[in-house]
N, C-alpha and C positions, 0 to 999 in steps of 0.2 A: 319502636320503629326500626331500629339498625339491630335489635335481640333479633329476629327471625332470620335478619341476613347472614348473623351472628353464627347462627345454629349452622343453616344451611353451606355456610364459609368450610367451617368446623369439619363438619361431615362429608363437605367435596373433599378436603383435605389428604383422607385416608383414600380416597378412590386416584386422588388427583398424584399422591404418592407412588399408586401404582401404573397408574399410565406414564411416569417420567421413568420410571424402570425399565417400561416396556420399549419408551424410545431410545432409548439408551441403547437393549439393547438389540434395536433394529437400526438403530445407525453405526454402531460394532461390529453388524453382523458380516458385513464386507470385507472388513478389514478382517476378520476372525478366518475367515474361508479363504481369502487369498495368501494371509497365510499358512492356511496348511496345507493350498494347493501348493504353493513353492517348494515347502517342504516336503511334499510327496513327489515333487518334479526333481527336486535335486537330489543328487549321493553323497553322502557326506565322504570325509577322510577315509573312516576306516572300514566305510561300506567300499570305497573303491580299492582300498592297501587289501583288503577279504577277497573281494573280486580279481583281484590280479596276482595273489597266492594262487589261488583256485588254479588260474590258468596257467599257471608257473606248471605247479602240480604236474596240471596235468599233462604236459609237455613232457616234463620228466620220468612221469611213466611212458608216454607213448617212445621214448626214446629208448628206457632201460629193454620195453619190450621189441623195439627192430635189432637193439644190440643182440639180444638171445637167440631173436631170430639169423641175421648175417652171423653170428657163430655158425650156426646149423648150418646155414646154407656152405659157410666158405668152406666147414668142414666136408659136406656133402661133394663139394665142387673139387677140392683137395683127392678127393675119392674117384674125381672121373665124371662128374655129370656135368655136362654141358650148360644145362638146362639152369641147374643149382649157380652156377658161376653168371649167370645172365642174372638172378634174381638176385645175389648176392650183392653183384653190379648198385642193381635197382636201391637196393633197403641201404648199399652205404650211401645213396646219394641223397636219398631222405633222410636218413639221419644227419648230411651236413649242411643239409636246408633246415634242419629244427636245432642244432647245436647253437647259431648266434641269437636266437633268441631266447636262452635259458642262461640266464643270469649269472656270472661265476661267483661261487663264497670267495670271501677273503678269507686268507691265511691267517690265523692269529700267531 
């Protein structure tokens, strides 16, 4: 009498094993995805320290390049152009709207 339920016990067993997997992991599955939407939403440390080199960077070129540029010009201007001394004007005034924002090194 209780042999067949026996069996049949048995035998759900191995099915029954794999359906508590499966809940398992459909009730994870939330928690699994919301964290790694966080993780895709957020920036870490040194994604933001990488991000703000970059734009150091690239401040410091656009800088070294109006410096090159206002040589030329002031030389230009030095020579008599009117024109040169207006633009010369112009590129040092950008350059001392980009100068406090480029970080000074310290002196070792």
């Amino acid at each position: 009498m209780y042999r067949p339920a026996l069996i049949i016990l048995v035998s759900a067993s191995g099915l029954l094993a794999g359906c508590l997997g499966t809940v398992a992991d459909v009730v994870t599955a939330p928690v699994k995805v919301a964290g790694k939407a966080v993780d895709l939403a957020t920036t870490s440390q040194s994604e933001a320290d990488e991000k703000r080199g970059r734009e150091i960077r690239r401040r410091e070129e656009r800088l070294a390049k109006l410096d090159r540029q206002y040589a030329k010009e002031l030389d230009d201007c030095n020579d008599g152009d009117r024109r040169a001394c207006e633009k010369a004007t112009a590129t040092y005034a950008e350059m001392q709207q980009i100068l406090p924002t480029i970080p000074v090194e310290p002196e070792d």
